[in-house]
C-alpha positions in Angstrom: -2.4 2.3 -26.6 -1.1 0.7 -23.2 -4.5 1.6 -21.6 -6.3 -0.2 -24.1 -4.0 -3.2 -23.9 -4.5 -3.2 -19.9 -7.5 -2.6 -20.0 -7.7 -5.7 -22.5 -5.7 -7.8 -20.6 -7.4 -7.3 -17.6 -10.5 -8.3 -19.1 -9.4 -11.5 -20.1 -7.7 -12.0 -16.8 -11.4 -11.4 -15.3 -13.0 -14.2 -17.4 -10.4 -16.7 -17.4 -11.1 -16.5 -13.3 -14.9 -16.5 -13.9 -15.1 -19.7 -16.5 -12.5 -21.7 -13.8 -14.8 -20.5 -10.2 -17.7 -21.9 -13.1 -16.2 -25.0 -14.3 -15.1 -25.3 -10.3 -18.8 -24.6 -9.4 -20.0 -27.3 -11.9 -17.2 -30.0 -11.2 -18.2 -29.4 -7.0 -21.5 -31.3 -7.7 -19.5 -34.0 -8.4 -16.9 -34.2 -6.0 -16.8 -33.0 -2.3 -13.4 -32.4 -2.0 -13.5 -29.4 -5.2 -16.8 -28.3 -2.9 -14.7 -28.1 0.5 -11.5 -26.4 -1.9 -14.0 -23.9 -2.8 -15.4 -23.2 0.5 -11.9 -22.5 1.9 -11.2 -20.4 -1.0 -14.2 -17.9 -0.2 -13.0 -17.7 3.3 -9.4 -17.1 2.8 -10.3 -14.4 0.1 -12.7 -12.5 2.5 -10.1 -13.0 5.3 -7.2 -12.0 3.3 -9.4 -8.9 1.9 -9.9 -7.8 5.6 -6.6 -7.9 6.9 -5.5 -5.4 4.3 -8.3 -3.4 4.7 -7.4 -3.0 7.8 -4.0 -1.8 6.5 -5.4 0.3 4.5 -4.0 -1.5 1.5 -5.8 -2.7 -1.9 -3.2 -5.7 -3.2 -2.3 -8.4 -3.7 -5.2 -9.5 -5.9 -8.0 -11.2 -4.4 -9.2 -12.9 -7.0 -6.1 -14.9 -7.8 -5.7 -15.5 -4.0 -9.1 -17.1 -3.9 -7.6 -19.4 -7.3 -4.4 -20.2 -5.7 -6.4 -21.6 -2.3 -8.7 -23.4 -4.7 -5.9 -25.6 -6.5 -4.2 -26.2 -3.2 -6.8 -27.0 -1.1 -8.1 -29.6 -3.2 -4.3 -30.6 -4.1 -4.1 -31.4 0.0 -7.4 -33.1 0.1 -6.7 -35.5 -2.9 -3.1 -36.5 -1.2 -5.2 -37.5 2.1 -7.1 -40.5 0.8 -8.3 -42.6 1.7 -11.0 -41.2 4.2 -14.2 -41.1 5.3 -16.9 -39.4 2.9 -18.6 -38.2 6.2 -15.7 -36.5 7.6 -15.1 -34.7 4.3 -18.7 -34.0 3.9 -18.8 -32.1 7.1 -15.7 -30.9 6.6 -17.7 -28.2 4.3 -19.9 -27.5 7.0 -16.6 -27.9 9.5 -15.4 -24.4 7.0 -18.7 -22.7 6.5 -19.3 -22.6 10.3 -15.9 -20.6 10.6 -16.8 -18.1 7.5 -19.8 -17.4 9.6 -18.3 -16.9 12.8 -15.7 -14.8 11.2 -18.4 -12.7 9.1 -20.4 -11.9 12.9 -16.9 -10.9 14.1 -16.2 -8.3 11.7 -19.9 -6.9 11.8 -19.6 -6.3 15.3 -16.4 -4.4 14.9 -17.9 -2.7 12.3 -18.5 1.0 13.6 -14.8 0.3 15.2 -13.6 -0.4 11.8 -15.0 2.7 9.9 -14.1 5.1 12.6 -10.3 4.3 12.5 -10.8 4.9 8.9 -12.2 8.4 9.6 -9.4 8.5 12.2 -6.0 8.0 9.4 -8.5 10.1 7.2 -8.7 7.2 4.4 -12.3 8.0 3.9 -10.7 10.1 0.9 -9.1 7.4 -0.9 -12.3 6.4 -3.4 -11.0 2.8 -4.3 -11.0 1.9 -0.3 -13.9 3.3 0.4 -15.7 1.5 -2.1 -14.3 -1.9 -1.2 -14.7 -1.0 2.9 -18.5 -0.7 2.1 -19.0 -3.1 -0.3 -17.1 -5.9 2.0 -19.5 -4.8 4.8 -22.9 -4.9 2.7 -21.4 -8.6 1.3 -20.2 -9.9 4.7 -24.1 -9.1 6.0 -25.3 -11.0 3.2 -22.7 -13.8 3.9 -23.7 -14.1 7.5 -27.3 -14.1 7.2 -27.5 -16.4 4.1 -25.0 -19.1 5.6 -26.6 -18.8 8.8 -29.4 -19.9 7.5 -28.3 -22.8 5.7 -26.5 -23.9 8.3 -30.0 -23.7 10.4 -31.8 -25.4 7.7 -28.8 -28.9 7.7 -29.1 -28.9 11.2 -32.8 -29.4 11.5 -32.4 -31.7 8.5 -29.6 -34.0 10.2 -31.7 -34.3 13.6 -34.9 -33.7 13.0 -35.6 -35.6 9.3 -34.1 -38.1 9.9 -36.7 -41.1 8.0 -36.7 -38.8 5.1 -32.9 -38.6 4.3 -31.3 -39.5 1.4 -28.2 -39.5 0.2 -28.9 -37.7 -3.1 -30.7 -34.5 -0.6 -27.9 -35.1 1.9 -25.1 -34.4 -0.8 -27.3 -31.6 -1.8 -28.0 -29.8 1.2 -24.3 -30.5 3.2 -22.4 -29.8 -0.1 -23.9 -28.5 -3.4 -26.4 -25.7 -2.2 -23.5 -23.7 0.0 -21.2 -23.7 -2.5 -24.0 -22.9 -4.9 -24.6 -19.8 -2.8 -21.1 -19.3 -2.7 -21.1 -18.5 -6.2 -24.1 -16.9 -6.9 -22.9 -14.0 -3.9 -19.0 -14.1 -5.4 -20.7 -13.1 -9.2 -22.9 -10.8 -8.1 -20.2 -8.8 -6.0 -18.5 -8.9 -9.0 -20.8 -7.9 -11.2 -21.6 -4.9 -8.3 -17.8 -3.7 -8.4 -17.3 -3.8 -12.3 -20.8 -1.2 -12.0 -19.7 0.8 -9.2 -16.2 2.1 -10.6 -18.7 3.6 -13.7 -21.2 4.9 -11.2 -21.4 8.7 -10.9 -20.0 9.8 -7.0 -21.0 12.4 -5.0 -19.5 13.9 -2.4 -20.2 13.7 1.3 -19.2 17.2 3.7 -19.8 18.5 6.8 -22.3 20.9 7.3 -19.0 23.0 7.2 -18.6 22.6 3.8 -15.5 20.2 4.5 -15.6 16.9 2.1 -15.0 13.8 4.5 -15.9 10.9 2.0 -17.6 9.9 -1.0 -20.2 7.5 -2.4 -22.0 6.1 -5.0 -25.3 8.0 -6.3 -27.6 4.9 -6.0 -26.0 4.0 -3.1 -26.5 7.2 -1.2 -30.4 7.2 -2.9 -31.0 4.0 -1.6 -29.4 3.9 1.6 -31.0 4.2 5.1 -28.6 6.3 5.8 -29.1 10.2 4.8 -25.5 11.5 3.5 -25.2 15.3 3.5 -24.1 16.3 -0.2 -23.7 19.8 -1.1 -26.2 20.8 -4.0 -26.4 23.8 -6.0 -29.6 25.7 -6.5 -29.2 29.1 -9.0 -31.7 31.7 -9.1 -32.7 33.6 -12.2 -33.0 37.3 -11.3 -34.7 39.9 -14.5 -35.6 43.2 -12.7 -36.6 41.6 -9.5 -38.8 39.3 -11.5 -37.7 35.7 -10.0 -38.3 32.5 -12.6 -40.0 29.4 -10.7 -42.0 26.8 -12.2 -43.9 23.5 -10.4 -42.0 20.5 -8.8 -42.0 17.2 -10.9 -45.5 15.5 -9.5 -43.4 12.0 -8.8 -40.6 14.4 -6.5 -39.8 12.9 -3.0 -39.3 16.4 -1.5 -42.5 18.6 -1.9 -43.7 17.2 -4.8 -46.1 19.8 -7.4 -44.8 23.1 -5.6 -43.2 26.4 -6.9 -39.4 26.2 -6.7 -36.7 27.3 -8.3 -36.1 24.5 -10.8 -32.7 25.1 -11.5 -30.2 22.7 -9.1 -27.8 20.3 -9.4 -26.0 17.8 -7.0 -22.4 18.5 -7.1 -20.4 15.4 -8.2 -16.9 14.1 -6.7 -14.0 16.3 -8.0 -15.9 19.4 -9.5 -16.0 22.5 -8.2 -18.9 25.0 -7.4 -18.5 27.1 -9.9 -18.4 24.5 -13.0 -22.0 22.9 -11.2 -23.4 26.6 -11.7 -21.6 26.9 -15.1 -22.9 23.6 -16.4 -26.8 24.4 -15.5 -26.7 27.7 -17.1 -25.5 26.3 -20.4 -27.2 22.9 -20.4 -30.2 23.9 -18.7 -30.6 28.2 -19.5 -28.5 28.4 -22.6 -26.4 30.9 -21.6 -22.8 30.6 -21.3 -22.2 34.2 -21.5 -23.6 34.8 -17.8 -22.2 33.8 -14.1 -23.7 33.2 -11.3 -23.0 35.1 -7.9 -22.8 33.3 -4.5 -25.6 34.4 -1.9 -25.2 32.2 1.1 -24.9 28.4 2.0 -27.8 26.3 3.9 -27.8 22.9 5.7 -31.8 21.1 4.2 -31.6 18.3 6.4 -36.0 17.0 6.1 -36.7 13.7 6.5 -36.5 12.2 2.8 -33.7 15.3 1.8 -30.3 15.9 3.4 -28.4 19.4 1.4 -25.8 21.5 1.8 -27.5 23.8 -0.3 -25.5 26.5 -1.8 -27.7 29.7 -3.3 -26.1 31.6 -6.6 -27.8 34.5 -8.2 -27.9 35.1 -11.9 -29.4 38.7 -13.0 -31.0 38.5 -17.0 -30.3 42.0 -17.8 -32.5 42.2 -21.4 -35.6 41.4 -21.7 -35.4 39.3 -24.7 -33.4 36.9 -23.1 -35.9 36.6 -20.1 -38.7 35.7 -22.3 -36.9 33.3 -24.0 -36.2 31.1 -20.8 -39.3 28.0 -21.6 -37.5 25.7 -18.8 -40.1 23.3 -17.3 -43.4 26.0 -18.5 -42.2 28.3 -15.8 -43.0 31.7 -15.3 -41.4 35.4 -14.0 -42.9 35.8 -9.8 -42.8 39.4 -9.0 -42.3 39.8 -5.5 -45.7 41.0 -4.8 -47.2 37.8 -6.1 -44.7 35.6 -4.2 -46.2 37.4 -1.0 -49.0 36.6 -1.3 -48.4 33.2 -1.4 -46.3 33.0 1.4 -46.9 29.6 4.0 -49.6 28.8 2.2 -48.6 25.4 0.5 -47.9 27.0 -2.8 -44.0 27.0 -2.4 -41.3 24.0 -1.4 -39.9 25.1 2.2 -36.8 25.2 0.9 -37.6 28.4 -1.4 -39.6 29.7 1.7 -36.4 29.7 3.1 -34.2 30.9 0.9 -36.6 34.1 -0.4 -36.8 35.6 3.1 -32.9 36.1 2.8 -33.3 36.8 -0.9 -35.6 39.6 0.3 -33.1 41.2 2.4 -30.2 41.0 0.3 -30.2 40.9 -3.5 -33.7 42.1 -4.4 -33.3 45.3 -1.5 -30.2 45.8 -3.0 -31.5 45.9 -7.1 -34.5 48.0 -5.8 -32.3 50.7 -4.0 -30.4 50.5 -7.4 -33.0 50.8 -9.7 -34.3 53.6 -7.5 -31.6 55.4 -7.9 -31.6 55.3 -11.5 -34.9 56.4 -12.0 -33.7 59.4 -10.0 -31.0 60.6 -12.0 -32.7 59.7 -15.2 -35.6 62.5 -13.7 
């Protein structure tokens, strides 16, 4: 009952600050000193945000931060009339010019910033690194963007001059920044309310050792290749293997044999509930566990793994021909060797077969060899 009434509450709380920064937006076009109010209430929220990043600390709340500068700000600028509509016209511009100067700061202090957050190992703490990533992605934008604008009034003011007016004056020195300002500020918003529902995935060492986290569209999008551990399980029915083809619209070795059951392993869960959790959803079997063969780092260009091998042997053969997953069909190992580095199979299964070879299926045939002889 309290979650649902904070949950509630903080909802409303959301859009009562969303229908003011758009009533604020709306009411700016009108009067430049609401425009500058606003302008110094995006930089004092992105400042403010920074400084307690930097102390590793989420609160106090941002948002109500950026409302409190708003209301004061244009308190202060209403109690210093009468003035000049120039000065307070550039007096956006006067602000904007600081944002951006403070927005180049932080980006080259960036790879500073993140490693003393490796450093006090904070890289763990999900919330911060969400908000440490997404202030970085939005002060690019932020620099770039205002940059520009500021470009763009500048080459208006001295270079266009005969074809100034004050209707695209107050436009271009006033309503388009703080337009800007708003359509970055929602969109942010909009970007954090999806990321705290977005599935995370871990990010390890090629030791096996998590050091952070991250979004799944983030991490499938991003330039950067994060190494996430993946597990890959192998059905086993009397050294019979199961593989079937690739999905044709696969980034990594599209349309080749494989072993089609794997699964990323998501923030918080274990090995063994990934393994558990493709051989009931995906096999149908709950009754059966998978065995742990040995861990391998996949690191191709458009693929970075920590790819973790289990074993699961089908002991009847009912239940073997029963497995339809993705039209595949049983390999035997004579088959598979013949189609050895010949394009037929992903590399990954290349390399994972040549230590299946020397390990689980010597080990069932020096078994099932042995049967055979007692049974004679």
């Amino acid at each position: 009952m309290n979650k649902k009434k904070n949950s509630s509450s903080s909802f409303l709380y959301s859009l009562a600050i969303i229908i003011f920064f758009i009533v604020a937006l709306i009411a700016s076009f009108f009067s430049l000193e609401i425009a500058v109010a606003l302008v110094i209430a995006f930089f004092a929220y992105y400042l403010c945000f920074f400084i307690n990043l930097l102390n590793f600390k989420l609160r106090p709340n941002y948002f109500s931060i950026a409302f409190a500068i708003t209301i004061i700000a244009f308190i202060v600028l209403l109690g210093c009339r009468p003035y000049d509509r120039k000065c307070i016209r550039c007096g956006v511009l006067f602000f904007e010019a600081i944002m951006v100067i403070f927005f180049w700061i932080t980006r080259f202090w960036e790879k500073r910033i993140r490693s003393s957050f490796i450093r006090e190992n904070k890289m763990k703490d999900l919330n911060l690194f969400i908000r440490l990533n997404e202030f970085f992605r939005t002060a690019k934008l932020c620099q770039y963007v205002f940059t520009t604008h500021l470009m763009v009034v500048f080459v208006y003011q001295f270079y266009f001059v005969e074809y100034q007016t004050p209707g695209l004056t107050r436009f271009l020195f006033s309503q388009l920044n703080v337009s800007f300002l708003f359509i970055i500020a929602t969109s942010e918003y909009v970007r954090m309310f999806i990321l705290k529902s977005e599935k995370w995935l871990p990010i390890v060492s090629e030791n096996g050792n998590v050091i952070g986290k991250v979004a799944h569209n983030v991490s499938r999008f991003s330039e950067r290749r994060f190494l996430h551990p993946v597990v890959r399980v192998v059905l086993i029915h009397e050294n019979l293997l199961y593989l079937s083809k690739r999905n044709s619209d696969n980034i990594v070795d599209p349309d080749k044999l494989d072993f089609p059951f794997e699964s990323l392993v998501e923030y918080g869960q274990n090995l063994d509930e990934t393994v558990n959790q493709i051989l009931q959803k995906k096999v149908g079997f709950s009754n059966l566990s998978g065995k742990f063969v040995f861990k391998h780092v996949c690191k191709e260009t458009l693929m970075h793994g920590l790819i973790y091998l289990y074993t699961v042997q089908i002991p009847l053969f009912q239940q073997a021909e029963a497995i339809k997953f993705k039209r595949g069909k049983w390999w035997t190992q004579k088959h598979i060797e013949e189609n050895l580095n010949k394009e037929v199979f992903s590399l990954c299964f290349e390399r994972e077969y040549e230590v299946l070879q020397n390990t689980v299926l010597l080990a069932n045939r020096i078994v099932n060899q042995s049967i055979k002889r007692n049974d004679q």
